[in-house]
PyMOL Python script that loads the backbone (N, CA, C, O; Angstrom):
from pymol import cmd

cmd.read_pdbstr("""\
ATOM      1  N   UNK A   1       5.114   9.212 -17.171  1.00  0.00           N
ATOM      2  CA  UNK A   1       6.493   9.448 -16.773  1.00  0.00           C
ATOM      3  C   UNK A   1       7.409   9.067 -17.933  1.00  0.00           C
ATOM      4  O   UNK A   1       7.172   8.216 -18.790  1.00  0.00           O
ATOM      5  N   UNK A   2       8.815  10.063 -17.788  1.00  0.00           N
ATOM      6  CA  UNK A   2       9.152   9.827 -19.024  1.00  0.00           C
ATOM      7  C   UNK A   2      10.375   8.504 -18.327  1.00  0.00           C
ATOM      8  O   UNK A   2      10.760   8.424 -17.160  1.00  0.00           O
ATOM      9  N   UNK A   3      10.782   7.532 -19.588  1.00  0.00           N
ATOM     10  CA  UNK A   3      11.416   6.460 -18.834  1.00  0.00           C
ATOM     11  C   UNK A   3      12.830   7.259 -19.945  1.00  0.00           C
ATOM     12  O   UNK A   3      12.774   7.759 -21.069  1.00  0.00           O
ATOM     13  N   UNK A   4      14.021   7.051 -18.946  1.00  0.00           N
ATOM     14  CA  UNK A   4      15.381   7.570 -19.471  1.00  0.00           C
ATOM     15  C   UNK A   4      16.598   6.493 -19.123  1.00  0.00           C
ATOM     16  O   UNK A   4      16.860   6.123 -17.979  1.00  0.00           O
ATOM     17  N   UNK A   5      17.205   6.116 -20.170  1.00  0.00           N
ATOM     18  CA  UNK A   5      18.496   5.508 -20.061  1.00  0.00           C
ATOM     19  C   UNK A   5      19.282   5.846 -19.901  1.00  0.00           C
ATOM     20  O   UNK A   5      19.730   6.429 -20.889  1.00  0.00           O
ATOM     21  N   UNK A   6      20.128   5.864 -18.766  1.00  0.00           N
ATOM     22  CA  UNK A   6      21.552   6.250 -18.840  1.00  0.00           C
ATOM     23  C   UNK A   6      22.842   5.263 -18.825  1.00  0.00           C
ATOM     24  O   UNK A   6      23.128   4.430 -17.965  1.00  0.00           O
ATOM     25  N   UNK A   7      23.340   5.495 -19.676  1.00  0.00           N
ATOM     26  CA  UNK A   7      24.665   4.599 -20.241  1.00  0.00           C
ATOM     27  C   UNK A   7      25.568   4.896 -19.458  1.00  0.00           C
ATOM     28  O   UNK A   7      25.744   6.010 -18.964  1.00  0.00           O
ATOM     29  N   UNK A   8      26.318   3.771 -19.252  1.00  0.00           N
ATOM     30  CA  UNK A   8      28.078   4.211 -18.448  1.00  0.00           C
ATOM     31  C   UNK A   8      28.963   2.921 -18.151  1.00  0.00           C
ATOM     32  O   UNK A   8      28.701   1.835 -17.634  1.00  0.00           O
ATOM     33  N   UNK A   9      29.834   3.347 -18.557  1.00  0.00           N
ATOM     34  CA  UNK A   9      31.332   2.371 -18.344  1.00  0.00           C
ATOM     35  C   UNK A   9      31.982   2.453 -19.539  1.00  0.00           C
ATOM     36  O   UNK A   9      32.705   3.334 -20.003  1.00  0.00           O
ATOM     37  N   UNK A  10      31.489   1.035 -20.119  1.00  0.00           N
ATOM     38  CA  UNK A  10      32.255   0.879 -21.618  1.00  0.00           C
ATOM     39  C   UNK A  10      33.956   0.349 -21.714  1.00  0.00           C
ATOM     40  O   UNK A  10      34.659   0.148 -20.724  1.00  0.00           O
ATOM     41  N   UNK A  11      34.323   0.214 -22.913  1.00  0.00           N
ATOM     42  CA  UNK A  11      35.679  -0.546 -23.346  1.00  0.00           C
ATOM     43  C   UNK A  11      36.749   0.463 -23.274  1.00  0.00           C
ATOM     44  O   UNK A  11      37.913   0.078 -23.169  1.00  0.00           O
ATOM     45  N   UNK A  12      36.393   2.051 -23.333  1.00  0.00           N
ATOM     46  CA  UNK A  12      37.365   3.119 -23.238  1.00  0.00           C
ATOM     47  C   UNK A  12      38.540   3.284 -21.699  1.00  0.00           C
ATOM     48  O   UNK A  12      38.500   2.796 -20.569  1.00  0.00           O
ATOM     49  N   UNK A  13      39.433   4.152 -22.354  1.00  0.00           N
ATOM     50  CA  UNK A  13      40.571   4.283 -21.016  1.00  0.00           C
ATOM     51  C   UNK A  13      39.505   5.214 -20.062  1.00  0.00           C
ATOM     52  O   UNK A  13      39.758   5.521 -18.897  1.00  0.00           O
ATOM     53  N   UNK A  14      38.431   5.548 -20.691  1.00  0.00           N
ATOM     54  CA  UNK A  14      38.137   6.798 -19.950  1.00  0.00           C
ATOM     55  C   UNK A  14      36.473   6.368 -19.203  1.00  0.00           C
ATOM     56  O   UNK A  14      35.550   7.154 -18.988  1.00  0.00           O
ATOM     57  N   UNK A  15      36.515   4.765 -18.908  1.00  0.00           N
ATOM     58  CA  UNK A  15      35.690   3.771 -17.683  1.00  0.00           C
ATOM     59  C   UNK A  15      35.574   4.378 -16.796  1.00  0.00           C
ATOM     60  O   UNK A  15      34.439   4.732 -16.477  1.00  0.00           O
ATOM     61  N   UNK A  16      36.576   4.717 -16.102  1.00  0.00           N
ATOM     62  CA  UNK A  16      35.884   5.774 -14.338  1.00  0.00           C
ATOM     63  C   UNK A  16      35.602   6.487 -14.712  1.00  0.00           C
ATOM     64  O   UNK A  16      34.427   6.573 -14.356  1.00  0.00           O
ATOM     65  N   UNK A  17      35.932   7.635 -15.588  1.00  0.00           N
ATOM     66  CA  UNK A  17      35.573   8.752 -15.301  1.00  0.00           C
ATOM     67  C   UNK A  17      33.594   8.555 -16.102  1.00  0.00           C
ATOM     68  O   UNK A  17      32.693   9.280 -15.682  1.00  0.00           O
ATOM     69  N   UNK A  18      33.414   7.778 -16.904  1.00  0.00           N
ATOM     70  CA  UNK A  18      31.891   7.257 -16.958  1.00  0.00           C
ATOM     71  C   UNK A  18      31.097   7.109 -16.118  1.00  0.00           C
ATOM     72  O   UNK A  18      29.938   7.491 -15.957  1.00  0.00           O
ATOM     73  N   UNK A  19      32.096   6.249 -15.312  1.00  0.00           N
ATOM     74  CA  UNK A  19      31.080   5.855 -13.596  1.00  0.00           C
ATOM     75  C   UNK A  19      30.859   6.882 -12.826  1.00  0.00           C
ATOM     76  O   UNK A  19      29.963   6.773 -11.989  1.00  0.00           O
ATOM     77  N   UNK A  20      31.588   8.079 -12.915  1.00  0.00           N
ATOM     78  CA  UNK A  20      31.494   9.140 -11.804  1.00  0.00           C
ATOM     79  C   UNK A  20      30.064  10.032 -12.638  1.00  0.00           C
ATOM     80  O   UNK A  20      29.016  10.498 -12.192  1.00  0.00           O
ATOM     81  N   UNK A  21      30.666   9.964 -14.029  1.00  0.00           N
ATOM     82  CA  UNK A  21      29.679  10.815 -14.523  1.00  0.00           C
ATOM     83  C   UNK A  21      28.420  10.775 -14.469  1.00  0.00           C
ATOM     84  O   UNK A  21      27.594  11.624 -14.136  1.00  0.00           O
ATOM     85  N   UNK A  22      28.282   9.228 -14.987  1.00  0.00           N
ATOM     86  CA  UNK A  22      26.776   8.618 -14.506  1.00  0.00           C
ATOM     87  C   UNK A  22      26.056   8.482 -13.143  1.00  0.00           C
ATOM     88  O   UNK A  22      24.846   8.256 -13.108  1.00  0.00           O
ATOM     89  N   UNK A  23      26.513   8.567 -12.453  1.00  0.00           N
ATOM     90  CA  UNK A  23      26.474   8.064 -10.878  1.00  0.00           C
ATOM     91  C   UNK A  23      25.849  10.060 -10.502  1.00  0.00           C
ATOM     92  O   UNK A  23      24.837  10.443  -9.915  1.00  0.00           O
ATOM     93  N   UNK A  24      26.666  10.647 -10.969  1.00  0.00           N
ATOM     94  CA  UNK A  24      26.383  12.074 -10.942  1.00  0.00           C
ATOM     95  C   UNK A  24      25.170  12.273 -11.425  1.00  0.00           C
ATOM     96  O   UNK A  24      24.349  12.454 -10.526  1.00  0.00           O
ATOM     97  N   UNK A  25      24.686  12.314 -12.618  1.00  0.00           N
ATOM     98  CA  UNK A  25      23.732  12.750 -13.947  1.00  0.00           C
ATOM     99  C   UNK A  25      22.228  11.403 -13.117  1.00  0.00           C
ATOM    100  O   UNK A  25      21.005  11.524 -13.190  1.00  0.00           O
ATOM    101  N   UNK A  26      22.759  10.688 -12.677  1.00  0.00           N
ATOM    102  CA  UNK A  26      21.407  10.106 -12.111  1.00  0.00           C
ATOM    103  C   UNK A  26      20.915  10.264 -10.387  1.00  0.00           C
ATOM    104  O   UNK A  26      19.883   9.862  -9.848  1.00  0.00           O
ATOM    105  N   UNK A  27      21.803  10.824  -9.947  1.00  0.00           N
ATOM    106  CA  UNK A  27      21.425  11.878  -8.679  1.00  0.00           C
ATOM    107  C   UNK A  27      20.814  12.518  -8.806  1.00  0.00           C
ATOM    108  O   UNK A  27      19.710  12.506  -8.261  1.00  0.00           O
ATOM    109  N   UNK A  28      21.401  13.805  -9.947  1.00  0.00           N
ATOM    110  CA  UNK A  28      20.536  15.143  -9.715  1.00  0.00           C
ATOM    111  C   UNK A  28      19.519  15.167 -10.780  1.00  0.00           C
ATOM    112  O   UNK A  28      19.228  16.226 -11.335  1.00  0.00           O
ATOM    113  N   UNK A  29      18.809  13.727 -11.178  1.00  0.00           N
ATOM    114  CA  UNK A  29      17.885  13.767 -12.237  1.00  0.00           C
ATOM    115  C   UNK A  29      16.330  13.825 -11.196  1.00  0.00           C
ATOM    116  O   UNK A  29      16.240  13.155 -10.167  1.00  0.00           O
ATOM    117  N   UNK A  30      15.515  14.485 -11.558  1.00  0.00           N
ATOM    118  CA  UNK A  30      14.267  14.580 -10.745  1.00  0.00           C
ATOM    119  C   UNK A  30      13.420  13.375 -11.019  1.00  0.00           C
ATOM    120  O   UNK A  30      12.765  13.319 -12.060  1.00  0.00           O
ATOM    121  N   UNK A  31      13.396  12.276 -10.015  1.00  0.00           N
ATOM    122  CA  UNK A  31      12.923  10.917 -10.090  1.00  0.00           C
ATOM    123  C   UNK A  31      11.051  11.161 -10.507  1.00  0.00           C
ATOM    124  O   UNK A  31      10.292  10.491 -11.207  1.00  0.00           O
ATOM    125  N   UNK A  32      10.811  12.622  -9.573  1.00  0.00           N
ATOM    126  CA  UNK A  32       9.466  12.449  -9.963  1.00  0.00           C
ATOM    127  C   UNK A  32       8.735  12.663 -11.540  1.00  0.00           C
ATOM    128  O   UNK A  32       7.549  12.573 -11.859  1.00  0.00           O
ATOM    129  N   UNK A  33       9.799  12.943 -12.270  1.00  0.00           N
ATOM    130  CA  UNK A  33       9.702  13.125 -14.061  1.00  0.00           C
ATOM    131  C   UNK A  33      10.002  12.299 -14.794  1.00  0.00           C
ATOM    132  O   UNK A  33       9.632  12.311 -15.968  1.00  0.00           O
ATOM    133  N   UNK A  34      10.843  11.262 -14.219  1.00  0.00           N
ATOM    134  CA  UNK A  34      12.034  10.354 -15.340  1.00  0.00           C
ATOM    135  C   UNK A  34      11.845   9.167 -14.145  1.00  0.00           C
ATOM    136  O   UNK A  34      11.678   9.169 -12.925  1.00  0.00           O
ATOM    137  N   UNK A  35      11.941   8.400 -14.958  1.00  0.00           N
ATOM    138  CA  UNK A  35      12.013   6.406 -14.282  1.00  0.00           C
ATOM    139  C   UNK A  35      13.551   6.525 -14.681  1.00  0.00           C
ATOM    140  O   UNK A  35      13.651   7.021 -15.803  1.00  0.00           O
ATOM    141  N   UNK A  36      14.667   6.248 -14.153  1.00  0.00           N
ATOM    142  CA  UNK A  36      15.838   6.073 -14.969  1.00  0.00           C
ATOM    143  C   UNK A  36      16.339   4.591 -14.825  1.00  0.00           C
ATOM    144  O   UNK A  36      16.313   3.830 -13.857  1.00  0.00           O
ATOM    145  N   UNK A  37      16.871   4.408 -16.294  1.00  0.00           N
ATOM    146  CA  UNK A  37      17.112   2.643 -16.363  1.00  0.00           C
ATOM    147  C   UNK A  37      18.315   2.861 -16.197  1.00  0.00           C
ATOM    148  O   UNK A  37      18.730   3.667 -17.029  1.00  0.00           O
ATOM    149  N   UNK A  38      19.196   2.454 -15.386  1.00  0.00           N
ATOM    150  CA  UNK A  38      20.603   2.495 -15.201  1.00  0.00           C
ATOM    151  C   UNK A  38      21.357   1.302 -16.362  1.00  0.00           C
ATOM    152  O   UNK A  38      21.210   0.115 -16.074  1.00  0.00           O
ATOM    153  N   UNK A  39      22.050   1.613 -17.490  1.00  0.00           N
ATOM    154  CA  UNK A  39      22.441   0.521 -18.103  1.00  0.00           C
ATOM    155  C   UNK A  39      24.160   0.867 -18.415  1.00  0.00           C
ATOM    156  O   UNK A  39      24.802   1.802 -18.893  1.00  0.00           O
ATOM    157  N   UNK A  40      24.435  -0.420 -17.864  1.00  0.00           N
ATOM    158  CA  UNK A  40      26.358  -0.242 -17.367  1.00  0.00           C
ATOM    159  C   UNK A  40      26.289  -1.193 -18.676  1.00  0.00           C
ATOM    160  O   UNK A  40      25.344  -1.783 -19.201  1.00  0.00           O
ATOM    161  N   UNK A  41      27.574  -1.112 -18.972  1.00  0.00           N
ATOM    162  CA  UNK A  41      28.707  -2.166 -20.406  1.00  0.00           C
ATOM    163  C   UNK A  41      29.946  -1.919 -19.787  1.00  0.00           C
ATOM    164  O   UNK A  41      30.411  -0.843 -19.411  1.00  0.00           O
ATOM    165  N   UNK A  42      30.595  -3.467 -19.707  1.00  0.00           N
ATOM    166  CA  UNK A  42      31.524  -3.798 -18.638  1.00  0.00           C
ATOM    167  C   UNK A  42      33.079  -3.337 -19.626  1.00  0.00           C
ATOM    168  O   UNK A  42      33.048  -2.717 -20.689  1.00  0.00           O
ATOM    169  N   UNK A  43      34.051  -3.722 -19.085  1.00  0.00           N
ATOM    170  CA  UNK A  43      35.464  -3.601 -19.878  1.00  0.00           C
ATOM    171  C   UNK A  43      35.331  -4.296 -21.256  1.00  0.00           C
ATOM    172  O   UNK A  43      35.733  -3.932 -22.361  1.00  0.00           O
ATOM    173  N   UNK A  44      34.634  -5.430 -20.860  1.00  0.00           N
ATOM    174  CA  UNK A  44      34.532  -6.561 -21.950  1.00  0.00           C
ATOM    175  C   UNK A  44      33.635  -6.116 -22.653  1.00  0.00           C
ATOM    176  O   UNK A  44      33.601  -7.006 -23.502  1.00  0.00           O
ATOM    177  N   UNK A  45      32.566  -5.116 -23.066  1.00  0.00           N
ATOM    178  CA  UNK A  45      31.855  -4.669 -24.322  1.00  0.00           C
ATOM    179  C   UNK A  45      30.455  -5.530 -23.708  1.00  0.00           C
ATOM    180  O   UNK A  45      29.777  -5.898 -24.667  1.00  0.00           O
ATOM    181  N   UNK A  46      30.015  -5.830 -22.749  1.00  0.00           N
ATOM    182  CA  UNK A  46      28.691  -6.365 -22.946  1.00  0.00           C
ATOM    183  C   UNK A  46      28.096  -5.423 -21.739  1.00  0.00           C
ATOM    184  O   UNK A  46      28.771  -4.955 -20.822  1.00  0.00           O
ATOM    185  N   UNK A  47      26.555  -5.229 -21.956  1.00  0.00           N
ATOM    186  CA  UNK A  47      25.814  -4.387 -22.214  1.00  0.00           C
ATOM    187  C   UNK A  47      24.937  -4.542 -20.997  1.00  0.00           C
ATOM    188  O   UNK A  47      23.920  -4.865 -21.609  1.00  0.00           O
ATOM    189  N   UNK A  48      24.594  -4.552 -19.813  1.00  0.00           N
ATOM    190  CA  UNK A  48      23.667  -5.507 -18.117  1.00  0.00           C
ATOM    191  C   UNK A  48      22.903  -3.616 -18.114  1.00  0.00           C
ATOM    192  O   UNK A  48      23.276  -2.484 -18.422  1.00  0.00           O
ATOM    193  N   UNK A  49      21.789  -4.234 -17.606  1.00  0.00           N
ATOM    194  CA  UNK A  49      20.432  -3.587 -17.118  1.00  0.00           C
ATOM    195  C   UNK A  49      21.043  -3.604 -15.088  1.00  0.00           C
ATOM    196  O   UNK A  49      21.260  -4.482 -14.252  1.00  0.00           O
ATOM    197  N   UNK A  50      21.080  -2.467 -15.117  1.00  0.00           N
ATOM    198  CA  UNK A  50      21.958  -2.223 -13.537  1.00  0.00           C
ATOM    199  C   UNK A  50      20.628  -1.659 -12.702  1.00  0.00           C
ATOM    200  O   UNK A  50      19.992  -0.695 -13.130  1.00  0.00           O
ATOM    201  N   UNK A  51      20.290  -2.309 -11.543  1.00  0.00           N
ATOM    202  CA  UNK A  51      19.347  -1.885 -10.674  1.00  0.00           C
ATOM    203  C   UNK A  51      19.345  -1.549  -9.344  1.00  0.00           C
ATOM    204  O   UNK A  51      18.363  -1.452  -8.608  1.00  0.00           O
ATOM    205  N   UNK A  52      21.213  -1.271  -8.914  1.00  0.00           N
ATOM    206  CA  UNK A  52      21.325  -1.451  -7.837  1.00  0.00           C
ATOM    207  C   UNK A  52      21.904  -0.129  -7.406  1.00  0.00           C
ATOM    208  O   UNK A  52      22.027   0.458  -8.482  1.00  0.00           O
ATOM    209  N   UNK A  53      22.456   0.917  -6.192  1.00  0.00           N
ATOM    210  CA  UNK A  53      22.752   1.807  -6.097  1.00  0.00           C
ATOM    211  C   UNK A  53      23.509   2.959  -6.981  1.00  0.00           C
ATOM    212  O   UNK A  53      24.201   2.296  -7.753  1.00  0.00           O
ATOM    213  N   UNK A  54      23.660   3.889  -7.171  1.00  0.00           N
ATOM    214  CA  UNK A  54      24.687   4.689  -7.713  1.00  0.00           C
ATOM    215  C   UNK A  54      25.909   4.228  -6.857  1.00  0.00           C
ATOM    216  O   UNK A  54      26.778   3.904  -7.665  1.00  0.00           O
ATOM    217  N   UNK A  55      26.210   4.112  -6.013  1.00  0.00           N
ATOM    218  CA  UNK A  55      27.219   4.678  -5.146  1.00  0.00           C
ATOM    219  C   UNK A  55      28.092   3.130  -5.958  1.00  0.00           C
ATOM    220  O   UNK A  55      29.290   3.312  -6.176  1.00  0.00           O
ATOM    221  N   UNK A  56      27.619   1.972  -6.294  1.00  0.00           N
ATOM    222  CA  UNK A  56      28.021   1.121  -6.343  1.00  0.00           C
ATOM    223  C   UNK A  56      28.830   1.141  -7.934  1.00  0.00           C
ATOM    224  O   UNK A  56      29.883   0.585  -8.246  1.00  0.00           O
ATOM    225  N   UNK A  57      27.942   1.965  -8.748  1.00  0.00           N
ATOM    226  CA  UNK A  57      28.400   2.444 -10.334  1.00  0.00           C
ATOM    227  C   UNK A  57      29.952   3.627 -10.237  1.00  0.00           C
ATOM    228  O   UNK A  57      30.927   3.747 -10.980  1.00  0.00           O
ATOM    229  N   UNK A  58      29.593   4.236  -9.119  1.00  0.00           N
ATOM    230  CA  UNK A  58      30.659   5.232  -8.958  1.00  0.00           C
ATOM    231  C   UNK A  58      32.006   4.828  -8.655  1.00  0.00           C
ATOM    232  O   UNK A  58      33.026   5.331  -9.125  1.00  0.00           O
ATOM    233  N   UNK A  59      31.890   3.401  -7.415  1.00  0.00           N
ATOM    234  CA  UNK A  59      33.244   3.056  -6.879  1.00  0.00           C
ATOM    235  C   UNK A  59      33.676   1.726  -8.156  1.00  0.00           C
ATOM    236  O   UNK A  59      34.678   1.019  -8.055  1.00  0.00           O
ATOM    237  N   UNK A  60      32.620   1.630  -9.345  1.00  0.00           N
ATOM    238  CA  UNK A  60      32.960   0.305 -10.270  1.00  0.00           C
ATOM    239  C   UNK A  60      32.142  -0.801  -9.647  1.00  0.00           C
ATOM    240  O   UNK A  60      31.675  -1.566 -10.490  1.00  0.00           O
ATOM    241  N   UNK A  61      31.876  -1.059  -8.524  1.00  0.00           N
ATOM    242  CA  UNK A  61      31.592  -2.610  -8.019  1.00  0.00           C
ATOM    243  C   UNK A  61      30.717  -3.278  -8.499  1.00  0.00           C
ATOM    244  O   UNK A  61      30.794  -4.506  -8.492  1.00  0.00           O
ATOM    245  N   UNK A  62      29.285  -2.369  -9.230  1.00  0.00           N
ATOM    246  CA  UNK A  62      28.461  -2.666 -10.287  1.00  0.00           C
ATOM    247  C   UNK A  62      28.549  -3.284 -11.018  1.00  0.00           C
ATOM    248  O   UNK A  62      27.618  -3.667 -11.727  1.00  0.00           O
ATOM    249  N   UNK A  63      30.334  -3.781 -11.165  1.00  0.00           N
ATOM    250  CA  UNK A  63      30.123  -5.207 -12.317  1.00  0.00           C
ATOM    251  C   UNK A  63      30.045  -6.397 -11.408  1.00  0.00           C
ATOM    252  O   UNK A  63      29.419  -7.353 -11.868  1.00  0.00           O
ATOM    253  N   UNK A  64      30.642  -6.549 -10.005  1.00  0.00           N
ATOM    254  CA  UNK A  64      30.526  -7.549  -9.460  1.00  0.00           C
ATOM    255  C   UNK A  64      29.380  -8.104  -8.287  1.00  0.00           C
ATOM    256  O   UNK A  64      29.675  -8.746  -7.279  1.00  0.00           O
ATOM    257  N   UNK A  65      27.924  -7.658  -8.722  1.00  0.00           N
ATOM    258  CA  UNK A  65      26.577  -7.700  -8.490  1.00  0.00           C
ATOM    259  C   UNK A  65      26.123  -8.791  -9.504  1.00  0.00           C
ATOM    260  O   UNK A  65      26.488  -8.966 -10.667  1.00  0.00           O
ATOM    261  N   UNK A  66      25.250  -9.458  -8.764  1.00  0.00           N
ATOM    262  CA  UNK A  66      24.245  -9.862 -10.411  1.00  0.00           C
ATOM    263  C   UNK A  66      23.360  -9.039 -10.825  1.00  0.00           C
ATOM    264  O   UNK A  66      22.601  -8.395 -10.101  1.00  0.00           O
ATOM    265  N   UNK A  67      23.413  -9.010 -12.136  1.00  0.00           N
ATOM    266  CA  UNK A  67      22.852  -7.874 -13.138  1.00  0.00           C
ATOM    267  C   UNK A  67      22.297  -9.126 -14.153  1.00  0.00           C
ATOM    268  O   UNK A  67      22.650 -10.279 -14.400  1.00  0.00           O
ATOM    269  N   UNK A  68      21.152  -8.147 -14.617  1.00  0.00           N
ATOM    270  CA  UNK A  68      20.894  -9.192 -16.232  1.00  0.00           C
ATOM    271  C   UNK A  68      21.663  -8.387 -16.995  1.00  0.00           C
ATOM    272  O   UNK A  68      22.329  -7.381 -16.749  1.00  0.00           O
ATOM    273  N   UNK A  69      21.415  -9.109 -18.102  1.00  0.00           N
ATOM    274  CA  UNK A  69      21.891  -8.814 -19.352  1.00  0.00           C
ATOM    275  C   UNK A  69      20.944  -8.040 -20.231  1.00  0.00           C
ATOM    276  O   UNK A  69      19.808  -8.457 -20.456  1.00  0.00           O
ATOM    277  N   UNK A  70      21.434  -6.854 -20.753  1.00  0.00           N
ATOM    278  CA  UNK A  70      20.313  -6.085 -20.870  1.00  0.00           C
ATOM    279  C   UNK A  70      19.779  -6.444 -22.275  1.00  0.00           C
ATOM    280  O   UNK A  70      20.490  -6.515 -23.277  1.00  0.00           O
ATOM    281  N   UNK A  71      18.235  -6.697 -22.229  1.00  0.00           N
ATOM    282  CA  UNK A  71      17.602  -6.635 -23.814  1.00  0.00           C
ATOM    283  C   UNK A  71      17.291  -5.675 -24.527  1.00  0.00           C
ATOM    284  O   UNK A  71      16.109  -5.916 -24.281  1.00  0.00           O
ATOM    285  N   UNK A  72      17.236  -4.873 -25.135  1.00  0.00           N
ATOM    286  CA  UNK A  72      17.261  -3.654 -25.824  1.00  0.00           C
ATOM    287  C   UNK A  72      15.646  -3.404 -25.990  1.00  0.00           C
ATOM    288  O   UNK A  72      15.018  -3.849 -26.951  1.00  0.00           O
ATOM    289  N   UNK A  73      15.147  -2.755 -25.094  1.00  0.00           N
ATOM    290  CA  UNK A  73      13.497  -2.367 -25.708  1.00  0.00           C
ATOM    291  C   UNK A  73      13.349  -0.712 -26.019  1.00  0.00           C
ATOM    292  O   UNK A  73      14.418  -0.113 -26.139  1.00  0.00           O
ATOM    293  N   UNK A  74      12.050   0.106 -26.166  1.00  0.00           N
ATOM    294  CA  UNK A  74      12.369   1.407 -26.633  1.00  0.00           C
ATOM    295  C   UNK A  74      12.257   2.010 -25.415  1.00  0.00           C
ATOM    296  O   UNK A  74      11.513   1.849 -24.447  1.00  0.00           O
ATOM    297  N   UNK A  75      13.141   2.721 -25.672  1.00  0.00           N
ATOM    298  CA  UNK A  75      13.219   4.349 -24.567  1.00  0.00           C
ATOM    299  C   UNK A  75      13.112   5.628 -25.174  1.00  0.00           C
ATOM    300  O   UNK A  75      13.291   5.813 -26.378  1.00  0.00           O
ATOM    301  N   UNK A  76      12.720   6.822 -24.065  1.00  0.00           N
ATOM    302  CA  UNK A  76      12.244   7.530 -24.821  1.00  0.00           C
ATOM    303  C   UNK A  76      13.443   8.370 -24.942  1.00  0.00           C
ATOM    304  O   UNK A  76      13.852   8.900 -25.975  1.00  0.00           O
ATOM    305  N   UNK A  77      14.065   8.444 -23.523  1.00  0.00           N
ATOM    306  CA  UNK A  77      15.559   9.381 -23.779  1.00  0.00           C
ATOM    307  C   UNK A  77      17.086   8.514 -23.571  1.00  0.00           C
ATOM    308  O   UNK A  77      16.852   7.604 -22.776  1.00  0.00           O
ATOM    309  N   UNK A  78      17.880   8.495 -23.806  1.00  0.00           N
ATOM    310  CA  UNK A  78      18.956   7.985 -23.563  1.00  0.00           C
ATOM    311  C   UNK A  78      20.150   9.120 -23.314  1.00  0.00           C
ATOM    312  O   UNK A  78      20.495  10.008 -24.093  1.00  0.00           O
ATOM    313  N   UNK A  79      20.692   8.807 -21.944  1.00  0.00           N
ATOM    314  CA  UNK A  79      21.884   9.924 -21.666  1.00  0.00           C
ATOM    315  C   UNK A  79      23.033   9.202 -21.506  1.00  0.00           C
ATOM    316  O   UNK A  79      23.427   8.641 -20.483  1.00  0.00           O
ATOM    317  N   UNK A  80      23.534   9.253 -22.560  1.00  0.00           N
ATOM    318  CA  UNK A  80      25.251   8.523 -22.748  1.00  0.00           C
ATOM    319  C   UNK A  80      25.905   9.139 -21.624  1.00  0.00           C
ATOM    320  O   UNK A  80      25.645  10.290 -21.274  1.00  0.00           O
ATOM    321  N   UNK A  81      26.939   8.236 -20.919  1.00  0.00           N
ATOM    322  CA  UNK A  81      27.985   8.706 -20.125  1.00  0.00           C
ATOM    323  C   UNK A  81      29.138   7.910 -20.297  1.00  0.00           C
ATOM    324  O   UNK A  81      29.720   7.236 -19.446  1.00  0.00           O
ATOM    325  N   UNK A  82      29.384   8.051 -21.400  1.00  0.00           N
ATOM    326  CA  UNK A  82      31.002   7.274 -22.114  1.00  0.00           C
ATOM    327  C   UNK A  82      31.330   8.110 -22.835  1.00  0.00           C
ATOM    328  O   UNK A  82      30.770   9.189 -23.028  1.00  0.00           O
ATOM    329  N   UNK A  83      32.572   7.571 -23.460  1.00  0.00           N
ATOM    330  CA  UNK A  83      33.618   8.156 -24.621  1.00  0.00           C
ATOM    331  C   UNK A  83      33.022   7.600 -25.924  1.00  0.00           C
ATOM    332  O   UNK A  83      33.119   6.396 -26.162  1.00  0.00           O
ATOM    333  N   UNK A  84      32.300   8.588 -26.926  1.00  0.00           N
ATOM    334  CA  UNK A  84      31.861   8.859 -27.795  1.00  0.00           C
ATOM    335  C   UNK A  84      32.445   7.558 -28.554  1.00  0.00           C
ATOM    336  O   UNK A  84      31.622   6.656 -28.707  1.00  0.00           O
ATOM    337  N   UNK A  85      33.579   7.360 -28.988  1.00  0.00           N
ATOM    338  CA  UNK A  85      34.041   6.347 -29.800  1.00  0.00           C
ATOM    339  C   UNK A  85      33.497   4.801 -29.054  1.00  0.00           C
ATOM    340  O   UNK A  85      33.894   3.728 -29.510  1.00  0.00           O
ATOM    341  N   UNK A  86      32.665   4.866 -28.010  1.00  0.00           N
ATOM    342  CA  UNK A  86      31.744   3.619 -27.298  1.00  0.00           C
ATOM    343  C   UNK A  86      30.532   3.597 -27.944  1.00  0.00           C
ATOM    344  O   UNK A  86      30.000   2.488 -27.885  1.00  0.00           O
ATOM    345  N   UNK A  87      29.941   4.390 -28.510  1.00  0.00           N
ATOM    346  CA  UNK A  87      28.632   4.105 -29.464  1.00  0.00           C
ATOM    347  C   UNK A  87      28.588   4.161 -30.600  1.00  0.00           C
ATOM    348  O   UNK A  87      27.516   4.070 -31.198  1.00  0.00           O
ATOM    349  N   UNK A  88      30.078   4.373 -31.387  1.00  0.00           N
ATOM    350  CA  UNK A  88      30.367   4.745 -32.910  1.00  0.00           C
ATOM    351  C   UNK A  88      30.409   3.384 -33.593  1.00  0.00           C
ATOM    352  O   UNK A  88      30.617   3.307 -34.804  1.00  0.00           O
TER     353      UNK A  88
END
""", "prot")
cmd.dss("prot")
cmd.show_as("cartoon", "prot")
cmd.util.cbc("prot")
cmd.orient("prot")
């Protein structure tokens, strides 16, 4: 199985519209192909390994869960859902 990251939130004005995107893009991903690692980065620039609903990434509340802090290991795909100037 392929394991896939998907990114979302970040320091940009354009935070919700991340959460909707992501919350979207990991719905209609076919679970039986892809493991997806949900990985949120809060207002404040830090980076949590998210394991808990979409619905919770979509309305924001995903920061106020406990989450770890994410350690960076390899993946095979990564699907950004921020404002480009968040990974530059």
């Amino acid at each position: 199985m392929i394991r896939l990251g998907v990114l979302f939130g970040g320091r940009s004005g354009e935070h919700e519209i991340s959460l909707m995107s992501a919350a979207s893009v990991i719905n209609a991903i076919d679970k039986s192909k892809y493991e997806v690692v949900q990985i949120g980065i809060t207002r404040e620039g830090e980076w949590y390994l998210y394991e808990g609903p979409t619905e919770r990434i979509e309305d924001g509340s995903w920061e106020k869960e406990p989450k770890q802090l994410l350690l960076l290991t390899r993946r095979n795909i990564v699907f950004p859902c921020l404002d480009v100037a968040e990974i530059l």
